[in-house]
N, C-alpha and C positions, 0 to 999 in steps of 0.2 A: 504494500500500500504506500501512496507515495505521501514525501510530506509537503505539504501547502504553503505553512507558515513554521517559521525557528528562528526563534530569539536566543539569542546568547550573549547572555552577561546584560542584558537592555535594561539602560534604565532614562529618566528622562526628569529633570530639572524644573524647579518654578521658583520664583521668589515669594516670598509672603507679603502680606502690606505691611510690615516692617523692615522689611528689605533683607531677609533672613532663606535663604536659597535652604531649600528641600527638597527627596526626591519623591516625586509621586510613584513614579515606577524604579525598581530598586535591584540590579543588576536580576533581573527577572530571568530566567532560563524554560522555556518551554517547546513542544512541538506540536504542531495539530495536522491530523491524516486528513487526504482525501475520503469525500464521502460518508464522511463522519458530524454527529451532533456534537459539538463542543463548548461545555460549559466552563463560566468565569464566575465564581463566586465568592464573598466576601463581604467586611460589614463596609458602612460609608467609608470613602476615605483610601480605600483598600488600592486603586489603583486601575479598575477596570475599565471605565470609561480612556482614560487617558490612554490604556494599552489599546482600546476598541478603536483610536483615534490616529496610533501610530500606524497599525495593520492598515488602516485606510487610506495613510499616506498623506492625511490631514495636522501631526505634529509630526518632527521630525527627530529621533531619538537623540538624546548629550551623550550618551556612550555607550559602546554594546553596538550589536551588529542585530539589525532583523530584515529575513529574505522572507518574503510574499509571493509567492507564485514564479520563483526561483528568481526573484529580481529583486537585488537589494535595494529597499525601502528608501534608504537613504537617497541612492543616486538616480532614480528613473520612479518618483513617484505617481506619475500620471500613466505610464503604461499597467502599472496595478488598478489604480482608477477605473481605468477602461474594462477592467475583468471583473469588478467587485460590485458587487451591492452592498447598499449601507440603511440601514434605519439605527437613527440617532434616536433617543427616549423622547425628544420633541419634534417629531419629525413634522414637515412642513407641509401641511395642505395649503391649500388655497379655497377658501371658505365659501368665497362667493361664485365658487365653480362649483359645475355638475359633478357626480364622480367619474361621467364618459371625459368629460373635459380637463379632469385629472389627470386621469389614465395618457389622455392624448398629449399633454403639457409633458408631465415627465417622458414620454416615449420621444418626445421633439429635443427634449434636454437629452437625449442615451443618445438620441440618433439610430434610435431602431428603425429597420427599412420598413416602408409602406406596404411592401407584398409580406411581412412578417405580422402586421400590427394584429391586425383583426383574429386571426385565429389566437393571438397569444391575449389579447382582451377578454376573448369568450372563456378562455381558460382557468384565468386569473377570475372572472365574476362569476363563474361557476363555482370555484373552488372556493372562493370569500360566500358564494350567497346573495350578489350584491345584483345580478340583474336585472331585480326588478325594480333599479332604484337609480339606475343609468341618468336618470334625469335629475335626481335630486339633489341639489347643492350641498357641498360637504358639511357644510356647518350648520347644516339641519337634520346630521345623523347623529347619532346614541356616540358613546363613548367605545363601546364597543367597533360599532360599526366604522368607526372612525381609525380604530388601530386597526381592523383587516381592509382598507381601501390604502394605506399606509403601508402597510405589508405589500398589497397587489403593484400600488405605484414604482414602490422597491424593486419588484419584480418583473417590471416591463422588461428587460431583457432577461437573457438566462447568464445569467453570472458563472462563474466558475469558483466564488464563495460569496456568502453572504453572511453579514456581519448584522446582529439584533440586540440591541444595547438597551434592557429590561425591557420588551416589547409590549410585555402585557400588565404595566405598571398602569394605575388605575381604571381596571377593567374589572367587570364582575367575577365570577364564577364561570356563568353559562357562555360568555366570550372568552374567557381565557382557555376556555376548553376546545372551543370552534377554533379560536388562530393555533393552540399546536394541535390540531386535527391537521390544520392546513399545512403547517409547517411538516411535520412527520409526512403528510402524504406527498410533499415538492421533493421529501428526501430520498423518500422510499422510488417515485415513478422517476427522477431525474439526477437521481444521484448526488443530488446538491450538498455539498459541505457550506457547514452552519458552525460559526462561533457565536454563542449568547451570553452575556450577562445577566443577572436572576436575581433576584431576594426570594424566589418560592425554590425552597429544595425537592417541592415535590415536580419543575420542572425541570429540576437539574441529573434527578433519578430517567428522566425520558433520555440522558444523553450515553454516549458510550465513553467520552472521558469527560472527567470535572477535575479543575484546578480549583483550588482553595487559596484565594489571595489575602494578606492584610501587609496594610502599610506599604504596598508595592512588591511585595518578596512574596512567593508561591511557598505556603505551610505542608500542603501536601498535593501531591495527583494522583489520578488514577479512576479503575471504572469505580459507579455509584457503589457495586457490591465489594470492592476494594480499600473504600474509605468507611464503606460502613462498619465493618471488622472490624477495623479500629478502635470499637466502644462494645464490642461482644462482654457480655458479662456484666454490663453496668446498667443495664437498663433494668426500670421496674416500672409497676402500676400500686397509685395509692388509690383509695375506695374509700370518701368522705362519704358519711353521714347525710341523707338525703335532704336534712336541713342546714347542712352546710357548705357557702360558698365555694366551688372548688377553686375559687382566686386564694382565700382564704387559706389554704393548704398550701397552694403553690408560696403565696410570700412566706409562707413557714419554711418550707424546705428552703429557696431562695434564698431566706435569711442567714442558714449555716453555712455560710462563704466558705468555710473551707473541708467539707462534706462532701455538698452538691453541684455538680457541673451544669445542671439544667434542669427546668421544673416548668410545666407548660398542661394547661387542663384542654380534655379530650377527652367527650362522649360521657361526660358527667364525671369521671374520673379524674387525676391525674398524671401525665407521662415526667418519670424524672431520670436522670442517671448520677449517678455521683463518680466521685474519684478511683482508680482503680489500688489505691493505697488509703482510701477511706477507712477509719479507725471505725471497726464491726459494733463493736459496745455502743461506740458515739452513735451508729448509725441506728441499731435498734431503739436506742432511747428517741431519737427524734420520730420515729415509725410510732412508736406507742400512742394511741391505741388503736390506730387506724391499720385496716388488714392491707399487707404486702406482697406482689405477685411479680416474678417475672414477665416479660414482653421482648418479642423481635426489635429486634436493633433498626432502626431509620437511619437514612445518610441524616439528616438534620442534627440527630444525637454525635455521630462524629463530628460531625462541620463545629458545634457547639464547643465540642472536648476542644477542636482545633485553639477556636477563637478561646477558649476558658484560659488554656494555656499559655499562649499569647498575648495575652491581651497587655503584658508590660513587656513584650520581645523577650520574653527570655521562659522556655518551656522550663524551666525548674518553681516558676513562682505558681503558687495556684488558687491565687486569689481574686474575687471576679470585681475587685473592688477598684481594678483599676479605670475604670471609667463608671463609677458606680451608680444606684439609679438616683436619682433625684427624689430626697423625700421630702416631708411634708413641712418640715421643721425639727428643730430637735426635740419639740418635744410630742413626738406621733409616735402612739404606741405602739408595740412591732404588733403586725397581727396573728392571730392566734386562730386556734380549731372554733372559737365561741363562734356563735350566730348573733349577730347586731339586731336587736331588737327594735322595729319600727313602733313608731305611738302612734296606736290605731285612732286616735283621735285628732291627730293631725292632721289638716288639710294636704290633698294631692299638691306637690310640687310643681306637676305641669296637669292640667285639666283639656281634654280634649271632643266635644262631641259637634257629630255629623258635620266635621270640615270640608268644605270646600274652595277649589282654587281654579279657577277656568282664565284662560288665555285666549280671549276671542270666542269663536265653537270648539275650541279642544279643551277639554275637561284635562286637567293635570291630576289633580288628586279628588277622590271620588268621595264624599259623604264617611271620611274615618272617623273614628271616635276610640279613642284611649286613656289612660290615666299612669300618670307615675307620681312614685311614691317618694319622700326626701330619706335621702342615701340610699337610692336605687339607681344600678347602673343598666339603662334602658338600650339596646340597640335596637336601629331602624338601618334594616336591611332591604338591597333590592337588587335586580338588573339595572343597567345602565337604562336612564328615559321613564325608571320606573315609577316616580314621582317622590320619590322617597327625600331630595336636594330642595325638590321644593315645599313638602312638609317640614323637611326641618328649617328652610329658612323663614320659614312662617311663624315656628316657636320660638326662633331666635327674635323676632322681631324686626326683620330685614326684609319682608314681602306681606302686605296688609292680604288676609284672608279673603276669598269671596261672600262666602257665610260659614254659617256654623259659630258655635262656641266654644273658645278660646283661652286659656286663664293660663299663665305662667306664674310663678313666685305670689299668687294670691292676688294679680294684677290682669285686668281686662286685655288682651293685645289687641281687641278691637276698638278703644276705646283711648288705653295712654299705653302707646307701645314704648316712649319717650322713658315713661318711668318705670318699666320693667326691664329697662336695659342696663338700668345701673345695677340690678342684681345678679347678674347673669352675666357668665364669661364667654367667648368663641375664639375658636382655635379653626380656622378657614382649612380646607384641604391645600391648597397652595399658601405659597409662604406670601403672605399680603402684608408684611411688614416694610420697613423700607430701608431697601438695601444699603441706600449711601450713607446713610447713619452709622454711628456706634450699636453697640450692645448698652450702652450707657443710655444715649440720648433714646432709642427710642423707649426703653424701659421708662423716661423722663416722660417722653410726650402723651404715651396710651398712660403712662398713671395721670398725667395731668385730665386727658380727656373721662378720664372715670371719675374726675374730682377729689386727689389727692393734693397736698397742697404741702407746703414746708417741709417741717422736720417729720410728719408722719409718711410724707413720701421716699422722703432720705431712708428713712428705716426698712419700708417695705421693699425697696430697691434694693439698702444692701441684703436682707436676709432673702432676696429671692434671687440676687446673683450667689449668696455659699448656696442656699439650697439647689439650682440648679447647675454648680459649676460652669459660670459662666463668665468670659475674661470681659470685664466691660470696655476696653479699649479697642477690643475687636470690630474690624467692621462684619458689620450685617449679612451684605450681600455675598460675601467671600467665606461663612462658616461653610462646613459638612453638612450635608441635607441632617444628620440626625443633632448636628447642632444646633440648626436652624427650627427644629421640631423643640427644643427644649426653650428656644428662646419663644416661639411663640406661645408656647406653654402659659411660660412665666411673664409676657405682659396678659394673656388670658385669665390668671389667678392673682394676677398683681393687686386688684382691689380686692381681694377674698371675698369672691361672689357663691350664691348659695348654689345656683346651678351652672354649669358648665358645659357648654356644647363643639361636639367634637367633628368634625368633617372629613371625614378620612385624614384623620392625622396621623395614619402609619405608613402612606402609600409609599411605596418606593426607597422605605426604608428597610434595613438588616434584621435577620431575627432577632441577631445583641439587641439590638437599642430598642425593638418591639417589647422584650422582655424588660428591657428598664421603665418604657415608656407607663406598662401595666401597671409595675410594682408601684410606681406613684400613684396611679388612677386606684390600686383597691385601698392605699393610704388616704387617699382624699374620700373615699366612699366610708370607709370605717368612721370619718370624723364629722358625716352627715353632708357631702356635698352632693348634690343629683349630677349624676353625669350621663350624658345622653350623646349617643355616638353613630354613626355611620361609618360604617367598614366593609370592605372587598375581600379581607380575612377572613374565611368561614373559621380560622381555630380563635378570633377574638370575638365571634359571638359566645363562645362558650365562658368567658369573663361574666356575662350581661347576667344578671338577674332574672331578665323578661327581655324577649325580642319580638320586633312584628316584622313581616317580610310583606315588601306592598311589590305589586307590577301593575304596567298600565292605568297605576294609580289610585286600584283599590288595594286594602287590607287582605292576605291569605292566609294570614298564621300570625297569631298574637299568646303568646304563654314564655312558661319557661324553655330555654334550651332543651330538657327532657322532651317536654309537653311538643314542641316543634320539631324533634328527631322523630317523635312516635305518630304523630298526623302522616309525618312523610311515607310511614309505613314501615314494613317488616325488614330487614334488612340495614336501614338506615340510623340503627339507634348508639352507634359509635362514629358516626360521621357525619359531620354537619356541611362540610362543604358536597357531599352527596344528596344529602337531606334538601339540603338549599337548591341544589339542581330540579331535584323529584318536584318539589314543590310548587315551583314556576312550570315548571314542561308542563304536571297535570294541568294547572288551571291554562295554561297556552293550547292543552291537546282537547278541554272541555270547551273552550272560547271559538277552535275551528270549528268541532262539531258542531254547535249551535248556530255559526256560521252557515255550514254546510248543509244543514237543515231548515235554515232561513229561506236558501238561496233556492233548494228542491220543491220549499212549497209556494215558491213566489209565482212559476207557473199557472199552479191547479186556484191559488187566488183568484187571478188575470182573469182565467177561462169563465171562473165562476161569478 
């Protein structure tokens, strides 16, 4: 099998905004075969975009040698150009074009011939799903549909590799399943060699080699069943107590930093592994009283050992404190196996019945009605278009309702949305901060806009820069995506508001910093903050308390994670990102049929 791409010794330079030269990439040594899936994985920071950027001939390496398609990089980088396909994580539609007029735009930019175009269009919106949608301007498709017309564009020619740098970073479930359908089957009929970038290990198990990046330097390589080995014997299942949180358990194990290498809830349980020099006594005591089982080893569980190891460059330390999570203060109790008791005579947090939001004649979100409780951590899940962005910008206060009743924080939002806003924090899915600032100034400005003032702003600033490990002379724009997640964090909690709302605030980040991101979120829940979330991670529904999953804008499923595994049916009661599939198809496969039977009786009507 021949090799494509080899780096040797490559690494590649930047300066910081202190003028402090680091290397992104870090005499990195790899190789990648023809015809082959090839994974890049790693937390922020790690390297891989920069690497994804050198293969493409877009940087050009400071030292180290890398040969792409037997042409060194360095000196002829437009004749690899000409072979490759590239989707960058923001790849570039043009919005106010059809997606035919896409297609045809980049085919004018490759220079693909005219007697090629049409058979390789038909092909490309077959395999996306996209033909019946030839007419409709990009920027009036779903999120999903947008990453495989993105894909399709990439693939106006037939490349000889094609490079996908986190392709399916804010996409649902049910899309992220459709683009590696798509992706696997360009592999399998055309041999196409694929290097990808990932934060989900469960698509880095679809590749036949993964590299394991941090800091720029390769931790380990090799196939997914190659790296999974590497944590044979450490893995287990804990079994909490049916009224208690399995967050609850995990920040328990989590807490014994130098025990447990990873702790993560799944299917009402918990999956952990610890150290393979974990002291047995220690470990039984912290097990007590909750029952202990073995379980199959996931690539994730090694990637994690990886990263556990690592995480101060030097595999003899094994403390996962080195970028630790962000708690609550110092004075937030660790949490415990206890169950938080709600006061039943407290008013719902957020109060919701028969909302609706219509855009013209399209109905966004359909007659919902739910309630959440204070220190309840609520998610609101969906397919991409599903209505779910616009329910919740409606509880945040950023989109006045059509009708329906409304009540946030004990506050009308149809009424004074003004002043339910000072209670209430948001953490935007994009980073909506502002980037030319400091880490100082803007913590200055969103506390000022929330109404802090003097020396009580002085305080909550500095204790929310130790609590969130944050440099305040940094600039903004220039953190780590998962630094940039903790700073918007911390202007969202800067005023200590009673609820908190979350917008996919994990997308496109690492498992590391999803795990730290948690351990603060069941710290803030334990101390009574409501936290209400949207996520693309079927394993952080399993955090929530109570989830509703909306499409097309109505309500399909409202209970707890159990209660919504068990609707999905038989089969599905250990997997939620399946569960979450089941759940949508039915009501998408009950919605044609009724369709279907619309359209058969509209005849025998007519006649009659």
């Amino acid at each position: 099998m021949s090799i494509l791409v080899a780096a040797n010794r490559l690494s590649k330079q930047f300066i910081d905004a202190s003028g402090v030269p680091f290397n992104a990439v870090d005499e990195l040594t790899l190789t990648v075969k023809a015809g082959q899936l090839t994974a890049l994985v790693g937390p922020d920071g790690a390297g891989k975009t920069t690497l994804m950027r050198m293969i493409a001939g877009l940087l050009k390496p400071t030292e180290g040698t890398l040969t792409v398609l037997d042409t060194d990089i360095s000196l002829d980088p437009q004749s690899v150009q000409d072979r490759i396909s590239y989707m960058p994580q923001r790849f570039g539609l043009y919005e106010d074009l059809s997606v035919q007029e896409n297609l045809t735009l980049y085919a004018d930019l490759h220079n693909v011939p005219l007697q090629r175009r049409q058979q390789r269009f038909e092909r490309l919106l077959q395999l996306t799903d996209l033909a019946r949608f030839t007419d409709r301007p990009a920027g009036k498709l779903s999120g999903g549909m947008k990453q495989k017309l993105g894909l399709a564009c990439t693939l106006v020619r037939s490349p000889d590799l094609l490079l996908l740098d986190e392709p399916s970073v804010g996409v649902d479930p049910l899309s992220r399943r459709e683009l590696w359908k798509i992706i696997q089957q360009l592999v399998h009929d055309e041999q196409l060699s694929v290097i990808v970038s990932t934060a989900y290990m469960d698509e880095a198990e679809r590749c036949q080699q993964v590299y394991v990046m941090h800091h720029g330097k390769t931790l380990a390589s090799g196939s997914p069943d190659e790296l999974r080995h590497r944590a044979d014997g450490l893995t287990l299942t804990m079994e909490p107590p049916a009224e208690t949180p399995a967050r609850n358990v995990q920040a328990r194990l989590l807490d014994a930093r130098e025990l447990i290498i990873d702790a993560v809830p799944a299917g009402g349980a918990v999956r952990f592994s610890h150290y393979p020099d974990a002291d047995s006594r220690q470990l039984d005591q912290l097990y007590q009283p909750l029952p202990v089982s073995e379980r199959p080893t996931e690539l994730e569980d090694a990637f994690m050992m990886l990263l556990r190891e690592h995480s101060d460059g030097s595999a003899s330390q094994k403390s996962v404190n080195q970028n630790p999570a962000p708690t609550t203060g110092p004075t937030t109790p660790a949490p415990d196996f206890q169950v938080i008791k709600q006061d039943d005579t407290h008013k719902p947090a957020i109060e919701v019945r028969n909302l609706v939001r219509t855009f013209g004649d399209f109905t966004a979100v359909a007659s919902t009605s739910f309630s959440v409780q204070r220190g309840e951590i609520f998610g609101l899940l969906g397919p991409n278009g599903a209505g779910k962005t616009t329910t919740f910008r409606m509880l945040c206060g950023l989109l006045p309702a059509s009708s329906g009743f409304l009540e946030v924080a004990g506050v009308n939002l149809l009424t004074a949305r003004a002043k339910a806003r000072g209670r209430i924090g948001y953490v935007s899915q994009k980073f909506a901060l502002y980037s030319n600032l400091t880490v100082l100034e803007n913590l200055e400005f969103f506390g000022g806009a929330y109404g802090l003032r003097g020396k009580h702003l002085r305080q909550r600033i500095q204790h929310t820069l130790e609590q969130f490990q944050l440099d305040p002379k940094a600039s903004s724009g220039k953190l780590p995506a998962g630094y940039k997640q903790r700073l918007a964090m911390a202007t969202g909690l800067l005023h200590q508001p009673d609820i908190l709302f979350l917008d996919e605030p994990t997308s496109g980040i690492d498992p590391l910093a999803r795990r730290d991101f948690w351990r603060t979120i069941t710290s803030l829940a334990q101390q009574g903050v409501t936290i209400i979330i949207t996520t693309h991670f079927m394993e952080e529904a399993e955090y929530c308390d109570r989830i509703a999953i909306q499409d097309a804008g109505k309500l399909l499923a409202l209970g707890t994670p159990r209660e919504v595994r068990e609707l999905a049916g038989d089969g599905y009661n250990s997997n939620m990102n399946d569960a979450f599939i089941a759940i949508v198809e039915m009501n998408r496969d009950r919605l044609a049929q009724q369709e279907s039977r619309n359209r058969a009786s509209q005849p025998q009507e007519a006649s009659t």
